[in-house]
MIGUZA-65757 format. One record per atom (N, C-alpha, C): residue number from 1; atom name; x, y, z. Coordinates in steps of 0.1 Angstrom, whole numbers, plus 5000, padded with zeros to 4 digits. Each point is the difference from the previous one (the first is absolute). Layout:
// MIGUZA-65757
<site seq="NUM" atom="CA" x="X" y="Y" z="Z"/>
...
END
This chain:
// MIGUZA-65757
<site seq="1" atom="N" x="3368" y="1535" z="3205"/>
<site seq="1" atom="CA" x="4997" y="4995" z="4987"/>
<site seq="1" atom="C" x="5007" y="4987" z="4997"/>
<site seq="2" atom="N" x="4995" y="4991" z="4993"/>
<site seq="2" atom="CA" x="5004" y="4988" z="4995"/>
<site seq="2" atom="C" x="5003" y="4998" z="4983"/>
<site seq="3" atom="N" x="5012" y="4995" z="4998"/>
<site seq="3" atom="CA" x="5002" y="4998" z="4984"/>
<site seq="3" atom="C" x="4994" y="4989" z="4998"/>
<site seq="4" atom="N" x="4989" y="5000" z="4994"/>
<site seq="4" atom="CA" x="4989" y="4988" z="4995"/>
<site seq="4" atom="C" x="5009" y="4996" z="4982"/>
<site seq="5" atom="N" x="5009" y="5006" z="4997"/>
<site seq="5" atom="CA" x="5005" y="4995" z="4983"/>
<site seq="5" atom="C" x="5012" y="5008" z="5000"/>
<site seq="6" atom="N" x="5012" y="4995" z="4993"/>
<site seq="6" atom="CA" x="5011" y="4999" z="4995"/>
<site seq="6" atom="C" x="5003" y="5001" z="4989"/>
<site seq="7" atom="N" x="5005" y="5008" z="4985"/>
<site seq="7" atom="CA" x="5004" y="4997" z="4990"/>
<site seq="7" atom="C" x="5012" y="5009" z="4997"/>
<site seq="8" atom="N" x="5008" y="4992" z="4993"/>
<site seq="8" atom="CA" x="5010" y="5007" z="4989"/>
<site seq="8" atom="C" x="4996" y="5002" z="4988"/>
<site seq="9" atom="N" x="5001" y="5012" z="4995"/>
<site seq="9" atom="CA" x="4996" y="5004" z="4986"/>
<site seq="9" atom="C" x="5016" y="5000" z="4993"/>
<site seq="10" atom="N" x="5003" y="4992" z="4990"/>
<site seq="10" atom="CA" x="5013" y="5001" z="4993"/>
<site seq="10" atom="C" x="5005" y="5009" z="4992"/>
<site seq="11" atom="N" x="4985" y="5010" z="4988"/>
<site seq="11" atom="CA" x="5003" y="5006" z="4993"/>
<site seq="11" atom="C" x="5000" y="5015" z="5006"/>
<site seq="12" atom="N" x="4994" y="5002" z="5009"/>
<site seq="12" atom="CA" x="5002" y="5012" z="5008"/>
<site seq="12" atom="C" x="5005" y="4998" z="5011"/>
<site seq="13" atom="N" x="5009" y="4991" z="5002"/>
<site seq="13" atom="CA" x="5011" y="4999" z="5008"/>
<site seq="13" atom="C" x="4990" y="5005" z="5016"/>
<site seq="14" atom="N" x="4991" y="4999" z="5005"/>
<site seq="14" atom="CA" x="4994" y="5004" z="5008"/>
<site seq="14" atom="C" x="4994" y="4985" z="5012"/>
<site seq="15" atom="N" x="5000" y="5002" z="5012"/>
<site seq="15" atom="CA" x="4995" y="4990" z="5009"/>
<site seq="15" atom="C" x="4986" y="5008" z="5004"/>
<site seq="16" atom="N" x="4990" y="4996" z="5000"/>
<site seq="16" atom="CA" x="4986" y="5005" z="5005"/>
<site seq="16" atom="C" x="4994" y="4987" z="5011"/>
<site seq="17" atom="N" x="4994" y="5006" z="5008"/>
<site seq="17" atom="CA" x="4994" y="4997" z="5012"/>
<site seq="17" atom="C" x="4988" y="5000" z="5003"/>
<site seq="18" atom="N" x="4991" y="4994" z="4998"/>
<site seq="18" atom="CA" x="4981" y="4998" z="5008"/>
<site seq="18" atom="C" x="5007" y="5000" z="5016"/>
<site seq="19" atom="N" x="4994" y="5016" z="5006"/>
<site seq="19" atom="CA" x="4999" y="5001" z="5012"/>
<site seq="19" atom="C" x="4983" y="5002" z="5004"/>
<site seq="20" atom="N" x="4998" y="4995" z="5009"/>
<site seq="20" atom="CA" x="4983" y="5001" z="5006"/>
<site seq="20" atom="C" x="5000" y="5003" z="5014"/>
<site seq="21" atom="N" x="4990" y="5003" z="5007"/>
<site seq="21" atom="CA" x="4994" y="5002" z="5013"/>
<site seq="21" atom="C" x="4991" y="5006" z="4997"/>
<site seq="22" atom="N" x="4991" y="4991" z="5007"/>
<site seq="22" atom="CA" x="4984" y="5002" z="4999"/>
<site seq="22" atom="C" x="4993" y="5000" z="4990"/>
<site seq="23" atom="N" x="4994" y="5012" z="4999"/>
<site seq="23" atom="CA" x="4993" y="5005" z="4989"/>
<site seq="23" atom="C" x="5009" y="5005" z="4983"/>
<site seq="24" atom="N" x="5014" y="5008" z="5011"/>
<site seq="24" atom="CA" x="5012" y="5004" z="4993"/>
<site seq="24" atom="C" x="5009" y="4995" z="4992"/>
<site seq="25" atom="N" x="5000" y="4997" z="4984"/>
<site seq="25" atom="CA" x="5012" y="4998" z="4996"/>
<site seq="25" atom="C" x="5007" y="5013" z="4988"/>
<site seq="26" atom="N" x="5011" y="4991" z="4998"/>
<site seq="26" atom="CA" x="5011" y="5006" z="4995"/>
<site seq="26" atom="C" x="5008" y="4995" z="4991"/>
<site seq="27" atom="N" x="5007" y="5002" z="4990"/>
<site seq="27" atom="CA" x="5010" y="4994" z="4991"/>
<site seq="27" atom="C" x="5012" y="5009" z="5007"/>
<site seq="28" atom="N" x="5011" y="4997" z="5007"/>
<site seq="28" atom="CA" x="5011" y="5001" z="4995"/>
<site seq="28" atom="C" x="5011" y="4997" z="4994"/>
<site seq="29" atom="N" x="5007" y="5011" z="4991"/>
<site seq="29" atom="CA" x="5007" y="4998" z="4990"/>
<site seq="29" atom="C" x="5015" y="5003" z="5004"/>
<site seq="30" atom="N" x="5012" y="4989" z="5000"/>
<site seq="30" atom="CA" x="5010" y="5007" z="4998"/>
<site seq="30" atom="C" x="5009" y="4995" z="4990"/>
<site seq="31" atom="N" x="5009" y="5014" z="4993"/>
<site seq="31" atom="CA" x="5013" y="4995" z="4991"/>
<site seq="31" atom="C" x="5009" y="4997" z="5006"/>
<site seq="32" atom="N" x="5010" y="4986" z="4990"/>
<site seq="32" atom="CA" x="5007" y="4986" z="5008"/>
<site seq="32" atom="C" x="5012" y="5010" z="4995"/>
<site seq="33" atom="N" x="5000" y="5011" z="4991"/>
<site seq="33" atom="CA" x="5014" y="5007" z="4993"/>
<site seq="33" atom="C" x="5001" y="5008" z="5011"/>
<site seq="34" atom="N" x="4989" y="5007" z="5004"/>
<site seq="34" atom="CA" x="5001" y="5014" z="5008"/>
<site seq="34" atom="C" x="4994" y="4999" z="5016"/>
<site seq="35" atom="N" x="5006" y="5001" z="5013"/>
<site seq="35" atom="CA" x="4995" y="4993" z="5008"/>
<site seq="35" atom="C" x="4989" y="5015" z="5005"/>
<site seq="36" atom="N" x="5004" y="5010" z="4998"/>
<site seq="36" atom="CA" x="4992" y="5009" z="5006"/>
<site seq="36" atom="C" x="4985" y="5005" z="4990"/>
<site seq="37" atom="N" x="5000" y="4994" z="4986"/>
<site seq="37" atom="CA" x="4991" y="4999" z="4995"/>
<site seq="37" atom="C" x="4988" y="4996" z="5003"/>
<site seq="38" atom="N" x="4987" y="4999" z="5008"/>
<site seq="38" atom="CA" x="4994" y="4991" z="5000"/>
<site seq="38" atom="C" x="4986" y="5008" z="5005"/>
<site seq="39" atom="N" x="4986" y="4989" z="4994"/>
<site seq="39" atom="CA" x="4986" y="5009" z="4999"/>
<site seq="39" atom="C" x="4993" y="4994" z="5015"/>
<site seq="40" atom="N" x="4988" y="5004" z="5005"/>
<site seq="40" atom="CA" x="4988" y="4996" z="5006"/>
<site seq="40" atom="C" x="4989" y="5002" z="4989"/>
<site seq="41" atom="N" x="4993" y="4993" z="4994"/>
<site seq="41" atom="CA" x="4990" y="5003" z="4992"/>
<site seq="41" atom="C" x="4986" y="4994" z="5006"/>
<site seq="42" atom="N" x="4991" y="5007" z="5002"/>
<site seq="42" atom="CA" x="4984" y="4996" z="5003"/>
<site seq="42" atom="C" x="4993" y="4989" z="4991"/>
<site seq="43" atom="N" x="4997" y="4994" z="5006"/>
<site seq="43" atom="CA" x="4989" y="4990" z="4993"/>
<site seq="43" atom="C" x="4987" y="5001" z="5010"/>
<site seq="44" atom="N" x="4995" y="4994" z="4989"/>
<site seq="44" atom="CA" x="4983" y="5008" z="5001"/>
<site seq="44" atom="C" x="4990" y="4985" z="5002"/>
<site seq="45" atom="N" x="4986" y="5001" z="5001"/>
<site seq="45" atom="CA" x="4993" y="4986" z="5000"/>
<site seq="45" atom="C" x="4996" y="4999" z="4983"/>
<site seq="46" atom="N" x="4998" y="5013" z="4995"/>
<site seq="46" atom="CA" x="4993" y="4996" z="4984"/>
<site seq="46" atom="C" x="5010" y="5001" z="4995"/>
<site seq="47" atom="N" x="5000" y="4991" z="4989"/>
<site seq="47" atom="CA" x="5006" y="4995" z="4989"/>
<site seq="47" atom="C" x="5008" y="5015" z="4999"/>
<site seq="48" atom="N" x="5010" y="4995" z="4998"/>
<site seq="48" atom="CA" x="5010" y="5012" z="4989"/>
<site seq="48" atom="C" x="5009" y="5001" z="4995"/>
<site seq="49" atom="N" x="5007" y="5003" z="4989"/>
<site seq="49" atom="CA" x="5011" y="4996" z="4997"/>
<site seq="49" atom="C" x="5010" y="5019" z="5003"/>
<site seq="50" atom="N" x="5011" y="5000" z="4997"/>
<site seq="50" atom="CA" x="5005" y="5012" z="5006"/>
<site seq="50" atom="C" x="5023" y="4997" z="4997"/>
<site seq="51" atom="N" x="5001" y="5006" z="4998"/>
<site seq="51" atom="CA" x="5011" y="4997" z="4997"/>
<site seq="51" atom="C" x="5015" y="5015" z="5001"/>
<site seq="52" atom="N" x="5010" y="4993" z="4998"/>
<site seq="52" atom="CA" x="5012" y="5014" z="5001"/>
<site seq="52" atom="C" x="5005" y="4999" z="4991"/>
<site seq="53" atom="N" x="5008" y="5008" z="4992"/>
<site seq="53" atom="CA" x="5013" y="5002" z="4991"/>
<site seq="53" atom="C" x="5010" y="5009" z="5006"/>
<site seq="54" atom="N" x="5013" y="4991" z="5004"/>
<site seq="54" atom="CA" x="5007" y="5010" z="5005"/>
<site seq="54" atom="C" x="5016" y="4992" z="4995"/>
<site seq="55" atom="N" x="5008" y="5007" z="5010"/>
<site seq="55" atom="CA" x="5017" y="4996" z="4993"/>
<site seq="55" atom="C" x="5007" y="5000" z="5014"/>
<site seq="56" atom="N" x="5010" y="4985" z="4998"/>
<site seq="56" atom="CA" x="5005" y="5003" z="5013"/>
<site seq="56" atom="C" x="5017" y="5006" z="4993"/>
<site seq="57" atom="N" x="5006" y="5009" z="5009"/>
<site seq="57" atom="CA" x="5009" y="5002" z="4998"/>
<site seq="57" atom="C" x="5014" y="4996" z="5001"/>
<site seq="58" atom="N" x="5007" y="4995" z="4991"/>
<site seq="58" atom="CA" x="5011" y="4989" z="5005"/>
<site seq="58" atom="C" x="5011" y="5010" z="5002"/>
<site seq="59" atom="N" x="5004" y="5008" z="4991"/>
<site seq="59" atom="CA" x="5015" y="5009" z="5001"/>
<site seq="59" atom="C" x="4993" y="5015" z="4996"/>
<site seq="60" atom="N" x="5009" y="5008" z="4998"/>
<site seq="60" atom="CA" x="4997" y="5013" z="4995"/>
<site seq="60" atom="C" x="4997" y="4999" z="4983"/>
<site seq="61" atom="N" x="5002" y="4991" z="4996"/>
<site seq="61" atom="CA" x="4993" y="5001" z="4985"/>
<site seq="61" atom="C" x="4996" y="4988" z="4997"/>
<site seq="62" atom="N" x="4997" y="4986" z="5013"/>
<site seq="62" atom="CA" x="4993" y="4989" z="4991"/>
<site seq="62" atom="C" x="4987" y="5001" z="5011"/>
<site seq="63" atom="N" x="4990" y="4996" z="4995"/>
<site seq="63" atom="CA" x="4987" y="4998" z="5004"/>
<site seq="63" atom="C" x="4995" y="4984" z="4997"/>
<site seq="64" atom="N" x="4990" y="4992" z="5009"/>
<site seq="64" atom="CA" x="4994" y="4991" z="4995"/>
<site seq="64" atom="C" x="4983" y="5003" z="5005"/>
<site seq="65" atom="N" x="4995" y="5004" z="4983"/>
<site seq="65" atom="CA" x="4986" y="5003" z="5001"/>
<site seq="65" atom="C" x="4991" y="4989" z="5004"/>
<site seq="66" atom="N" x="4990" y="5001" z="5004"/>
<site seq="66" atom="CA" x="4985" y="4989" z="4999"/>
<site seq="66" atom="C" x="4992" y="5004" z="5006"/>
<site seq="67" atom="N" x="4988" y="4993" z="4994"/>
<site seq="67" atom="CA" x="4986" y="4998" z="5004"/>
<site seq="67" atom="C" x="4995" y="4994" z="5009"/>
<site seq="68" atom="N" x="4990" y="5000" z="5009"/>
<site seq="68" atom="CA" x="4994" y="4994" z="5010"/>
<site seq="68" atom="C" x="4989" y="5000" z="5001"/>
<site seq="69" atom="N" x="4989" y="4988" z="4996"/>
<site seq="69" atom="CA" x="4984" y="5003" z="5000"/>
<site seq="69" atom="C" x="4999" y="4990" z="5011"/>
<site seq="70" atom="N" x="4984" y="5006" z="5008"/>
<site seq="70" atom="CA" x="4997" y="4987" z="5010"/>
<site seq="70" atom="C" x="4987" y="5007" z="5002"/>
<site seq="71" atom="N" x="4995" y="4988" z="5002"/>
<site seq="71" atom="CA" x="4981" y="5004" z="5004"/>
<site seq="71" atom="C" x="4995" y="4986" z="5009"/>
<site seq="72" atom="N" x="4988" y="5002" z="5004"/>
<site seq="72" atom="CA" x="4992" y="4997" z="5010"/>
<site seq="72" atom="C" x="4992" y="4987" z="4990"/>
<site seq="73" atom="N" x="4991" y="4994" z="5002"/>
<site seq="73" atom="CA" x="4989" y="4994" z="5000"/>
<site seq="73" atom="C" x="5004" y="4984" z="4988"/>
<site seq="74" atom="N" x="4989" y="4995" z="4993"/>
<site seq="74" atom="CA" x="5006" y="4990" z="4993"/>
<site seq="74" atom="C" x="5001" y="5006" z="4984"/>
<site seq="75" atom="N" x="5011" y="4993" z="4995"/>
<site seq="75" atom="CA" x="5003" y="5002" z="4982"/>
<site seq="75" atom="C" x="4996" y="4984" z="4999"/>
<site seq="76" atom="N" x="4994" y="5008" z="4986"/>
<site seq="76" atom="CA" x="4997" y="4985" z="4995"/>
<site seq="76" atom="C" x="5010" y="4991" z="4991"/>
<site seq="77" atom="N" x="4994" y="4991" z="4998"/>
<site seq="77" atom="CA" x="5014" y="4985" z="4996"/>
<site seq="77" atom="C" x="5003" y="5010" z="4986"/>
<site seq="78" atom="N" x="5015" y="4996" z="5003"/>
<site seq="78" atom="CA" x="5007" y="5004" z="4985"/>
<site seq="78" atom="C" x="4999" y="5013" z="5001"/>
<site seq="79" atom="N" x="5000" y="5009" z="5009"/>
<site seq="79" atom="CA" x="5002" y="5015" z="4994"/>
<site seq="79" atom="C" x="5017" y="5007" z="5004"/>
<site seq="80" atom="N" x="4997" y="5008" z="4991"/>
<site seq="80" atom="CA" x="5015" y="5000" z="5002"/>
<site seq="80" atom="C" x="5001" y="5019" z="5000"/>
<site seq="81" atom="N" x="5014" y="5008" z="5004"/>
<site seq="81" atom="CA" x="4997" y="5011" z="5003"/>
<site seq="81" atom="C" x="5008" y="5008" z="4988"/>
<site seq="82" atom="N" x="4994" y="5010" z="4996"/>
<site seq="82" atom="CA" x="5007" y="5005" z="4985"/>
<site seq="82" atom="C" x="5009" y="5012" z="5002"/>
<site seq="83" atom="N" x="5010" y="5003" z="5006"/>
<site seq="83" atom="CA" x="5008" y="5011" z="5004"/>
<site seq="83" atom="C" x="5005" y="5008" z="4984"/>
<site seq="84" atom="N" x="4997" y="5011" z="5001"/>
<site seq="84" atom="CA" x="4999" y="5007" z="4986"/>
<site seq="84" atom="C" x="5008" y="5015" z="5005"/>
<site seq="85" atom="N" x="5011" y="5008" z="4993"/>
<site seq="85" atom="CA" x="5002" y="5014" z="4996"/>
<site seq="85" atom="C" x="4993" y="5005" z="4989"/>
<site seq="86" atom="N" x="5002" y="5017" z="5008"/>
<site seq="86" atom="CA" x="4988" y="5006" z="4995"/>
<site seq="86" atom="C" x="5006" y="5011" z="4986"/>
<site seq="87" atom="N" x="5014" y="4992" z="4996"/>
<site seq="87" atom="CA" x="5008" y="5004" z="4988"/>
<site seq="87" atom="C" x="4990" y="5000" z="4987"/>
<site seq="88" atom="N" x="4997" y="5005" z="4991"/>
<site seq="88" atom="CA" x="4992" y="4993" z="4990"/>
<site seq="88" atom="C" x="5013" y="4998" z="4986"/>
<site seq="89" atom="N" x="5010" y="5005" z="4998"/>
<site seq="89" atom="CA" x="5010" y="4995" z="4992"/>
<site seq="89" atom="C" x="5008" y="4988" z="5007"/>
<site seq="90" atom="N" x="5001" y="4998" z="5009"/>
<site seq="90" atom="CA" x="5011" y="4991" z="5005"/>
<site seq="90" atom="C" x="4992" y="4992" z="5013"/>
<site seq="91" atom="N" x="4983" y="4999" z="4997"/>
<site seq="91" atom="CA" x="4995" y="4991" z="5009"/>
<site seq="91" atom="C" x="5005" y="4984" z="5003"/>
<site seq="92" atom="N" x="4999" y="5000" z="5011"/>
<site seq="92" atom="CA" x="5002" y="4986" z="5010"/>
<site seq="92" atom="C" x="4995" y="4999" z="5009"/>
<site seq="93" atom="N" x="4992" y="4985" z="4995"/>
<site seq="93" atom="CA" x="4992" y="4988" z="5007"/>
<site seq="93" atom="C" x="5010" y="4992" z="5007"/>
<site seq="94" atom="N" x="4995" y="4991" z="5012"/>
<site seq="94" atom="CA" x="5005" y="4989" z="5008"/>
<site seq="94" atom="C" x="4986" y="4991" z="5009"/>
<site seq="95" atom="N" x="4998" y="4992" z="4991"/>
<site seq="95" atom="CA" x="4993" y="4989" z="5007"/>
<site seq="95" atom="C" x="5003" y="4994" z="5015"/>
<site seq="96" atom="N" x="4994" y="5002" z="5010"/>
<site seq="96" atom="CA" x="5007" y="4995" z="5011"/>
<site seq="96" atom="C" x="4986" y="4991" z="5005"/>
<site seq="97" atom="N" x="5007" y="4984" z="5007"/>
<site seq="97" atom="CA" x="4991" y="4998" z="5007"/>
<site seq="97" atom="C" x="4996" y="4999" z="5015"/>
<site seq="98" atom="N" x="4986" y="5005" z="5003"/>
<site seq="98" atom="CA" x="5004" y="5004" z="5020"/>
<site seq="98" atom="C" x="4998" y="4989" z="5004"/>
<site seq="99" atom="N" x="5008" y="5003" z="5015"/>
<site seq="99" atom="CA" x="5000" y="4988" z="5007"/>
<site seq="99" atom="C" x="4997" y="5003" z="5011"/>
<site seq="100" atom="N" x="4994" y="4989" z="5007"/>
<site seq="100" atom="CA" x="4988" y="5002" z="5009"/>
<site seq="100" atom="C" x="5013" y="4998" z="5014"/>
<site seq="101" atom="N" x="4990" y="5009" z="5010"/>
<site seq="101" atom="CA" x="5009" y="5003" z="5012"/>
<site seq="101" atom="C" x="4988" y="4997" z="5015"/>
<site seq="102" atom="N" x="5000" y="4989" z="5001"/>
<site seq="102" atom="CA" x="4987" y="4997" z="5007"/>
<site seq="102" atom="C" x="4988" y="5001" z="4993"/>
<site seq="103" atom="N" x="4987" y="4999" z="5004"/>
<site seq="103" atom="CA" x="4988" y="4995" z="4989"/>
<site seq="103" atom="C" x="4990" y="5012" z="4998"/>
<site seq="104" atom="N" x="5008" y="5014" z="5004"/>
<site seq="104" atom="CA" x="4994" y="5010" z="4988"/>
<site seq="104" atom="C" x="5011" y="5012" z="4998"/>
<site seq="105" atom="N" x="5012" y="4999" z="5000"/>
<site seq="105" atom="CA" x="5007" y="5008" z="5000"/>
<site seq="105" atom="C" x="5011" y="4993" z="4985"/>
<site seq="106" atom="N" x="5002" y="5005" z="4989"/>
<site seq="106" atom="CA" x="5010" y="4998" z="4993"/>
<site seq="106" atom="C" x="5006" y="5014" z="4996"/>
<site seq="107" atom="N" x="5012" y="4996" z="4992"/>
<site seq="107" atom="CA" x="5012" y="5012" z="4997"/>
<site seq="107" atom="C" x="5003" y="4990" z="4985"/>
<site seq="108" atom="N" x="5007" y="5010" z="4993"/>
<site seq="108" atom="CA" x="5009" y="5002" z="4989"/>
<site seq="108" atom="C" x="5008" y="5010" z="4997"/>
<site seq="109" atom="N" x="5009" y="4998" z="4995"/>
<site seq="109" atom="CA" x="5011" y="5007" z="4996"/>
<site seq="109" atom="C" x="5008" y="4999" z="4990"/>
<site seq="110" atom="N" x="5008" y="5014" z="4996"/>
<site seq="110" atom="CA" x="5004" y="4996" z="4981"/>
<site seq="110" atom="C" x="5014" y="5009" z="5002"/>
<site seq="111" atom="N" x="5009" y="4999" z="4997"/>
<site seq="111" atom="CA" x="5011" y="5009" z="4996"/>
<site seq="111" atom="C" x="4997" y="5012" z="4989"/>
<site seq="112" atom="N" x="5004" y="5013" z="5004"/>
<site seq="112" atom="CA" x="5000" y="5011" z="4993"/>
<site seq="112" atom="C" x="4990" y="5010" z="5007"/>
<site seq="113" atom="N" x="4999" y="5012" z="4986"/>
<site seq="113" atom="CA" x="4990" y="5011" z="5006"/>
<site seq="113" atom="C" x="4988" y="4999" z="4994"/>
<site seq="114" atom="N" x="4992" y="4998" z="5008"/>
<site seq="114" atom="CA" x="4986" y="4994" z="4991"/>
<site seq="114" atom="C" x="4991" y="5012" z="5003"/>
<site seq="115" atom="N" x="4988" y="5008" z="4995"/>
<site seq="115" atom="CA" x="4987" y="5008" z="5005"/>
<site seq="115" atom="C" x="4990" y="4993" z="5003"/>
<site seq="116" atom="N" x="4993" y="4989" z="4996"/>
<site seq="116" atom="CA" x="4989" y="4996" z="5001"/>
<site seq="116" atom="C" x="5003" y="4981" z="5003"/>
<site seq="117" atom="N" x="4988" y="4998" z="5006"/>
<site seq="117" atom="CA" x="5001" y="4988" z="5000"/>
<site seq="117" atom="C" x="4981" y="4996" z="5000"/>
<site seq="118" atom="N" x="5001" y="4988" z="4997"/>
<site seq="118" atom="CA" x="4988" y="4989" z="4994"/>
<site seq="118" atom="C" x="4995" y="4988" z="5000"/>
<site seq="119" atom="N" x="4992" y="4998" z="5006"/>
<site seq="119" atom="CA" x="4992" y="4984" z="5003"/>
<site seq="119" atom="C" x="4990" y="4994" z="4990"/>
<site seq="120" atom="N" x="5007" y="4993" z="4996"/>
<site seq="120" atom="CA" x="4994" y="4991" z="4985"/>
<site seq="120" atom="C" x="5005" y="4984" z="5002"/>
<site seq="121" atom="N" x="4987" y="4999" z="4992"/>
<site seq="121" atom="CA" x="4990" y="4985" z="5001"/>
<site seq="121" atom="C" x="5000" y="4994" z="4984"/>
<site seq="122" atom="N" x="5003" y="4998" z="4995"/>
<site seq="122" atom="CA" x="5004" y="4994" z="4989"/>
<site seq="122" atom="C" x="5000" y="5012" z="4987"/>
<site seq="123" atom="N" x="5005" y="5009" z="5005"/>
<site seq="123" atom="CA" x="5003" y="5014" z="4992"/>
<site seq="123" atom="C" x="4995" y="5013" z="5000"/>
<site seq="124" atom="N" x="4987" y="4990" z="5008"/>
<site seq="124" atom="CA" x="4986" y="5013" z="5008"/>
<site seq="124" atom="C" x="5008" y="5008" z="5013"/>
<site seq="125" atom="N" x="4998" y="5012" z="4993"/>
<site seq="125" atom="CA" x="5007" y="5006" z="5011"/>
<site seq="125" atom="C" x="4988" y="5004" z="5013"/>
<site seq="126" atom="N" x="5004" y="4998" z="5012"/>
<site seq="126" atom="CA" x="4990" y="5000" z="5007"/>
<site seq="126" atom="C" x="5001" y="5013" z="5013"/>
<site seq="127" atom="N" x="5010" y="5006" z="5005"/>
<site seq="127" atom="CA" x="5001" y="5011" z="5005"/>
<site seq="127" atom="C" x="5018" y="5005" z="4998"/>
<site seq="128" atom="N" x="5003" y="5014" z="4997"/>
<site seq="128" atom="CA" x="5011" y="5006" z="4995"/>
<site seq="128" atom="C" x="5000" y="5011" z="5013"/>
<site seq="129" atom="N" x="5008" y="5002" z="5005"/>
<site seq="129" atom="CA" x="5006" y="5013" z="5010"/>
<site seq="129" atom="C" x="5014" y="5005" z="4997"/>
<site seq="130" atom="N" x="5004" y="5008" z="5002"/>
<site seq="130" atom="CA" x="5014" y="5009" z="4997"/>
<site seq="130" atom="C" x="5008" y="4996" z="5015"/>
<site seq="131" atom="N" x="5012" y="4996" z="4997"/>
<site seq="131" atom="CA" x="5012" y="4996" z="5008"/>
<site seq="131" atom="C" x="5006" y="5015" z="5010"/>
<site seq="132" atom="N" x="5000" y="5002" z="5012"/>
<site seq="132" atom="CA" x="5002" y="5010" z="5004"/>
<site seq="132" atom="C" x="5014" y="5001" z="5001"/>
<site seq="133" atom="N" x="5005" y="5017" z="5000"/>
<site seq="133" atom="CA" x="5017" y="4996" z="4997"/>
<site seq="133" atom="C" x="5008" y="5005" z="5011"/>
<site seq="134" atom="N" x="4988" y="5004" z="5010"/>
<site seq="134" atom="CA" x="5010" y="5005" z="5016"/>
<site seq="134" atom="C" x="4986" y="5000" z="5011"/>
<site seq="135" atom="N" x="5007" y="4989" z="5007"/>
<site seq="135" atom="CA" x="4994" y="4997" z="5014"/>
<site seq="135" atom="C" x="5007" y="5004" z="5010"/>
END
């Protein structure tokens, strides 16, 4: 396998990886806090978006939470990703914008514990999936 892309994500403290062969790719994910933390995630040829909520563990009582969305195919100009909890008294939104990781793979990322996340085009929300919370 070959690493075709590189990035650091700052607010989820996370380094992710465009690995490919052949037909086969992959996002891997790892935490820069936690060295044994770290994902393989599937990518697909159709479009998707797909994402995590999880927490990396710093001590026995600090945690640093975040989000992680990333999908396949093209987003259109200006859209931006709506990371949302699923609190309804103490809801929180985070506007994040993704960033492209070769020419159809992008990611975003938000600090905290988010449920849902969302792809919107000038406020049009255009596809919503739930953040998974163990891989």
């Amino acid at each position: 396998m070959r690493i075709a892309g590189q990035l650091a994500l700052p607010a989820s403290r996370l380094v992710v990886r465009l690995r490919e062969d052949d037909d086969l790719a992959c996002l891997e994910v790892r935490s820069r806090l936690d060295r044994t933390q770290s994902f393989l995630l599937p990518l697909t040829q159709q479009p998707i978006l797909a994402g995590l909520s999880m927490s990396t563990r710093l001590s026995r009582l600090h945690a640093h939470a975040w989000a992680l969305a990333y999908g396949t195919g093209r987003l259109p100009e200006k859209c931006l990703l709506r990371f949302e909890s699923d609190g309804l008294r103490y809801r929180r939104t985070y506007d994040a914008v993704p960033q492209r990781m070769g020419e159809r793979l992008w990611v975003a990322d938000a600090e905290g514990i988010f449920a849902t996340v969302a792809a919107a085009t000038a406020d049009i929300e255009t596809a919503r999936v739930p953040l998974a919370v163990r891989w």
